[in-house]
C-alpha positions as protocol buffer text, in pm:
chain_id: "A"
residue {
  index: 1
  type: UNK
  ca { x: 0 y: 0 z: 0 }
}
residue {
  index: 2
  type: UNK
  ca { x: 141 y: 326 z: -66 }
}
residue {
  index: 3
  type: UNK
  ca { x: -4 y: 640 z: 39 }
}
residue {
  index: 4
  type: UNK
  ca { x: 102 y: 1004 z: 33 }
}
residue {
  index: 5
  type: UNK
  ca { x: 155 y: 1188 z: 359 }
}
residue {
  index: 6
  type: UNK
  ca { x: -7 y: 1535 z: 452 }
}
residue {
  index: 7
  type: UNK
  ca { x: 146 y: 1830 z: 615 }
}
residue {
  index: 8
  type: UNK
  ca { x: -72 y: 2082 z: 707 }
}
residue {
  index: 9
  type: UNK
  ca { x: 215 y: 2293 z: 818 }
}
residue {
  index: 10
  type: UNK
  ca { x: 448 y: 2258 z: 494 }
}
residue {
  index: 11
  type: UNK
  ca { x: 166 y: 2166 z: 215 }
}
residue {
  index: 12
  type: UNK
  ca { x: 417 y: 2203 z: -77 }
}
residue {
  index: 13
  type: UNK
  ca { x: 616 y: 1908 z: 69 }
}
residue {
  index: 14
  type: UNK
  ca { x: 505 y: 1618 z: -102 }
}
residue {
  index: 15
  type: UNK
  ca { x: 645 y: 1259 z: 63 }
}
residue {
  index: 16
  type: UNK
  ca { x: 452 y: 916 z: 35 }
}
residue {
  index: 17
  type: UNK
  ca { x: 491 y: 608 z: 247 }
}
residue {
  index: 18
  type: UNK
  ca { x: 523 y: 223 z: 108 }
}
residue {
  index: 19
  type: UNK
  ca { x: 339 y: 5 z: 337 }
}
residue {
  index: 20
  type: UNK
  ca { x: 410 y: -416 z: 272 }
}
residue {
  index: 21
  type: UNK
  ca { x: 230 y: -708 z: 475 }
}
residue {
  index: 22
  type: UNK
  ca { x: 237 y: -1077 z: 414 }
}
residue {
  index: 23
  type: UNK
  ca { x: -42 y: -1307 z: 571 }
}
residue {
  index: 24
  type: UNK
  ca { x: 165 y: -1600 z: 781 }
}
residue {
  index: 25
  type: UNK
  ca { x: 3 y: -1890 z: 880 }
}
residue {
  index: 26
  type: UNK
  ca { x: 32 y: -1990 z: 1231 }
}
residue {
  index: 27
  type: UNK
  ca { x: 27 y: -2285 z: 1429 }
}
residue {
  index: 28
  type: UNK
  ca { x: -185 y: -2201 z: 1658 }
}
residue {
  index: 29
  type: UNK
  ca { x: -540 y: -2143 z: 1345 }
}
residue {
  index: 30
  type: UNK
  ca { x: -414 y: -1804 z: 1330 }
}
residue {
  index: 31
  type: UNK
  ca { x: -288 y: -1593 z: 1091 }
}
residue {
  index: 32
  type: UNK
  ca { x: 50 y: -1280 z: 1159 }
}
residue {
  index: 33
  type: UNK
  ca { x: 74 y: -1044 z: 938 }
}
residue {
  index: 34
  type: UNK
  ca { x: 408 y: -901 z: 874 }
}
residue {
  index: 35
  type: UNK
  ca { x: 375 y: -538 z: 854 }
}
residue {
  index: 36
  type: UNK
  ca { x: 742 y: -358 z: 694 }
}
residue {
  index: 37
  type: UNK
  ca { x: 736 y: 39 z: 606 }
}
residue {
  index: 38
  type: UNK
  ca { x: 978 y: 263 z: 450 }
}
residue {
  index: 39
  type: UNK
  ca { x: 937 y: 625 z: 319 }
}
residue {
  index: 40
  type: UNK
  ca { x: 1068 y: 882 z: 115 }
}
residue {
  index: 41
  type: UNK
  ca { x: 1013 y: 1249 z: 247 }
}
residue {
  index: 42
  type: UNK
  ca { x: 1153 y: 1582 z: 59 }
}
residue {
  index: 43
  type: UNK
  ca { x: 1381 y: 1661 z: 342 }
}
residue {
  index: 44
  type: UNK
  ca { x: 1562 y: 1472 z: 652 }
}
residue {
  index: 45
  type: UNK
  ca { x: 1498 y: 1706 z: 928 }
}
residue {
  index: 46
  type: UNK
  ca { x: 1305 y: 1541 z: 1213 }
}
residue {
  index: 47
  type: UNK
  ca { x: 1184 y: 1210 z: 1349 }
}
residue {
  index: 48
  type: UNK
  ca { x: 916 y: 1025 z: 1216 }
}
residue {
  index: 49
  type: UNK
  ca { x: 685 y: 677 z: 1286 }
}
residue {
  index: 50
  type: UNK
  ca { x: 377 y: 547 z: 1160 }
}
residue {
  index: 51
  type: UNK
  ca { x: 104 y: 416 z: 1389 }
}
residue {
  index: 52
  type: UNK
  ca { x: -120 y: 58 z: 1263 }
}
residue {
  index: 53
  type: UNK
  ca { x: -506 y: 135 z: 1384 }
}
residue {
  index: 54
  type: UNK
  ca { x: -789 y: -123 z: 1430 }
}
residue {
  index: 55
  type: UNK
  ca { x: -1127 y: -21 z: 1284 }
}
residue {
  index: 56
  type: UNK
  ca { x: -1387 y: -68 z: 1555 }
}
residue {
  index: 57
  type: UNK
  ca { x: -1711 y: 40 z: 1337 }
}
residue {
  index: 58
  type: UNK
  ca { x: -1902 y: 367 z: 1318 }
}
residue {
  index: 59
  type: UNK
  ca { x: -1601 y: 564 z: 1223 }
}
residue {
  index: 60
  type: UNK
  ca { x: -1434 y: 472 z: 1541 }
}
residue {
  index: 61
  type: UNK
  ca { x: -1045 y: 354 z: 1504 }
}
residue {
  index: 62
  type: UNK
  ca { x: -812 y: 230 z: 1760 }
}
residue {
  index: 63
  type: UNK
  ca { x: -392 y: 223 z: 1784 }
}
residue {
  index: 64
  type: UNK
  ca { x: -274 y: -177 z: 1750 }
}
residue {
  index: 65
  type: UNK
  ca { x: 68 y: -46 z: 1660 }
}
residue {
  index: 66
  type: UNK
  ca { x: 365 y: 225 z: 1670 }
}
residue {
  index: 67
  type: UNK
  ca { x: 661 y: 183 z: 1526 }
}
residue {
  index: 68
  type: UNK
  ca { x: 1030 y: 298 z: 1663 }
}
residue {
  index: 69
  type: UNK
  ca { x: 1095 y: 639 z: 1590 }
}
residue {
  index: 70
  type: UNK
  ca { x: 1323 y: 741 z: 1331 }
}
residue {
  index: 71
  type: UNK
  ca { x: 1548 y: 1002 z: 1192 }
}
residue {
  index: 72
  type: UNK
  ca { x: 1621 y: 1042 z: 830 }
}
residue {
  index: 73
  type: UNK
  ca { x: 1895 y: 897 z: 679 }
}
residue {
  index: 74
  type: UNK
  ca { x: 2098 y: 1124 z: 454 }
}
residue {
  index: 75
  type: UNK
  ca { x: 1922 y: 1022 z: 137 }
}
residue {
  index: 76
  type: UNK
  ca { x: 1583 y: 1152 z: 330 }
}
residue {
  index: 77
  type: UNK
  ca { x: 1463 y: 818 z: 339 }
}
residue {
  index: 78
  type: UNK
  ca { x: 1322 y: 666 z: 629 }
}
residue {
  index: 79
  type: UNK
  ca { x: 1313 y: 250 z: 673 }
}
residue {
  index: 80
  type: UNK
  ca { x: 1150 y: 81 z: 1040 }
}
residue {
  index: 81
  type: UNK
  ca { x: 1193 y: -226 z: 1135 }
}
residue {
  index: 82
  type: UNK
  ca { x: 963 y: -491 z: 1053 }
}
residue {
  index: 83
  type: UNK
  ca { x: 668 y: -572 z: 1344 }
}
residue {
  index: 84
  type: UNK
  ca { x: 473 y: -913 z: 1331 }
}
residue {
  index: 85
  type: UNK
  ca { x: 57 y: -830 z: 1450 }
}
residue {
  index: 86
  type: UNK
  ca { x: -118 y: -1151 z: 1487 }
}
residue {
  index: 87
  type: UNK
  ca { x: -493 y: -1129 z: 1328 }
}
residue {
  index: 88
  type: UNK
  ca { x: -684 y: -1101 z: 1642 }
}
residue {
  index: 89
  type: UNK
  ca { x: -509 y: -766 z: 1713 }
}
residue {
  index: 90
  type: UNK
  ca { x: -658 y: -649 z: 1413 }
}
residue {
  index: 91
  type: UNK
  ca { x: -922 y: -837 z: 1318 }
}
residue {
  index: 92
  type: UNK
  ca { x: -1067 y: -992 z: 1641 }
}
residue {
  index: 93
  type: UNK
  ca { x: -972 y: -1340 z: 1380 }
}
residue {
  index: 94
  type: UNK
  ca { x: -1264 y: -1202 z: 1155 }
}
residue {
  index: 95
  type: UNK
  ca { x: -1077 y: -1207 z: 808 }
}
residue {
  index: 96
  type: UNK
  ca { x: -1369 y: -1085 z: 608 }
}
Protein backbone atom coordinates (compact mmCIF):
# COMPACT_ATOMS: atom_id res chain seq x y z
CA UNK A 1 0.00 0.00 0.00
CA UNK A 2 1.41 3.26 -0.66
CA UNK A 3 -0.04 6.40 0.39
CA UNK A 4 1.02 10.04 0.33
CA UNK A 5 1.55 11.88 3.59
CA UNK A 6 -0.07 15.35 4.52
CA UNK A 7 1.46 18.30 6.15
CA UNK A 8 -0.72 20.82 7.07
CA UNK A 9 2.15 22.93 8.18
CA UNK A 10 4.48 22.58 4.94
CA UNK A 11 1.66 21.66 2.15
CA UNK A 12 4.17 22.03 -0.77
CA UNK A 13 6.16 19.08 0.69
CA UNK A 14 5.05 16.18 -1.02
CA UNK A 15 6.45 12.59 0.63
CA UNK A 16 4.52 9.16 0.35
CA UNK A 17 4.91 6.08 2.47
CA UNK A 18 5.23 2.23 1.08
CA UNK A 19 3.39 0.05 3.37
CA UNK A 20 4.10 -4.16 2.72
CA UNK A 21 2.30 -7.08 4.75
CA UNK A 22 2.37 -10.77 4.14
CA UNK A 23 -0.42 -13.07 5.71
CA UNK A 24 1.65 -16.00 7.81
CA UNK A 25 0.03 -18.90 8.80
CA UNK A 26 0.32 -19.90 12.31
CA UNK A 27 0.27 -22.85 14.29
CA UNK A 28 -1.85 -22.01 16.58
CA UNK A 29 -5.40 -21.43 13.45
CA UNK A 30 -4.14 -18.04 13.30
CA UNK A 31 -2.88 -15.93 10.91
CA UNK A 32 0.50 -12.80 11.59
CA UNK A 33 0.74 -10.44 9.38
CA UNK A 34 4.08 -9.01 8.74
CA UNK A 35 3.75 -5.38 8.54
CA UNK A 36 7.42 -3.58 6.94
CA UNK A 37 7.36 0.39 6.06
CA UNK A 38 9.78 2.63 4.50
CA UNK A 39 9.37 6.25 3.19
CA UNK A 40 10.68 8.82 1.15
CA UNK A 41 10.13 12.49 2.47
CA UNK A 42 11.53 15.82 0.59
CA UNK A 43 13.81 16.61 3.42
CA UNK A 44 15.62 14.72 6.52
CA UNK A 45 14.98 17.06 9.28
CA UNK A 46 13.05 15.41 12.13
CA UNK A 47 11.84 12.10 13.49
CA UNK A 48 9.16 10.25 12.16
CA UNK A 49 6.85 6.77 12.86
CA UNK A 50 3.77 5.47 11.60
CA UNK A 51 1.04 4.16 13.89
CA UNK A 52 -1.20 0.58 12.63
CA UNK A 53 -5.06 1.35 13.84
CA UNK A 54 -7.89 -1.23 14.30
CA UNK A 55 -11.27 -0.21 12.84
CA UNK A 56 -13.87 -0.68 15.55
CA UNK A 57 -17.11 0.40 13.37
CA UNK A 58 -19.02 3.67 13.18
CA UNK A 59 -16.01 5.64 12.23
CA UNK A 60 -14.34 4.72 15.41
CA UNK A 61 -10.45 3.54 15.04
CA UNK A 62 -8.12 2.30 17.60
CA UNK A 63 -3.92 2.23 17.84
CA UNK A 64 -2.74 -1.77 17.50
CA UNK A 65 0.68 -0.46 16.60
CA UNK A 66 3.65 2.25 16.70
CA UNK A 67 6.61 1.83 15.26
CA UNK A 68 10.30 2.98 16.63
CA UNK A 69 10.95 6.39 15.90
CA UNK A 70 13.23 7.41 13.31
CA UNK A 71 15.48 10.02 11.92
CA UNK A 72 16.21 10.42 8.30
CA UNK A 73 18.95 8.97 6.79
CA UNK A 74 20.98 11.24 4.54
CA UNK A 75 19.22 10.22 1.37
CA UNK A 76 15.83 11.52 3.30
CA UNK A 77 14.63 8.18 3.39
CA UNK A 78 13.22 6.66 6.29
CA UNK A 79 13.13 2.50 6.73
CA UNK A 80 11.50 0.81 10.40
CA UNK A 81 11.93 -2.26 11.35
CA UNK A 82 9.63 -4.91 10.53
CA UNK A 83 6.68 -5.72 13.44
CA UNK A 84 4.73 -9.13 13.31
CA UNK A 85 0.57 -8.30 14.50
CA UNK A 86 -1.18 -11.51 14.87
CA UNK A 87 -4.93 -11.29 13.28
CA UNK A 88 -6.84 -11.01 16.42
CA UNK A 89 -5.09 -7.66 17.13
CA UNK A 90 -6.58 -6.49 14.13
CA UNK A 91 -9.22 -8.37 13.18
CA UNK A 92 -10.67 -9.92 16.41
CA UNK A 93 -9.72 -13.40 13.80
CA UNK A 94 -12.64 -12.02 11.55
CA UNK A 95 -10.77 -12.07 8.08
CA UNK A 96 -13.69 -10.85 6.08
Amino acid sequence: MTKNLANKKRPQHKAEIIITAEEVPNNANSEIFIFEANCKLPESSGLYFYVVLKYKGSNSWTPVYKSEVRRAESNSHVVWNACSLGCTDLCNDNME
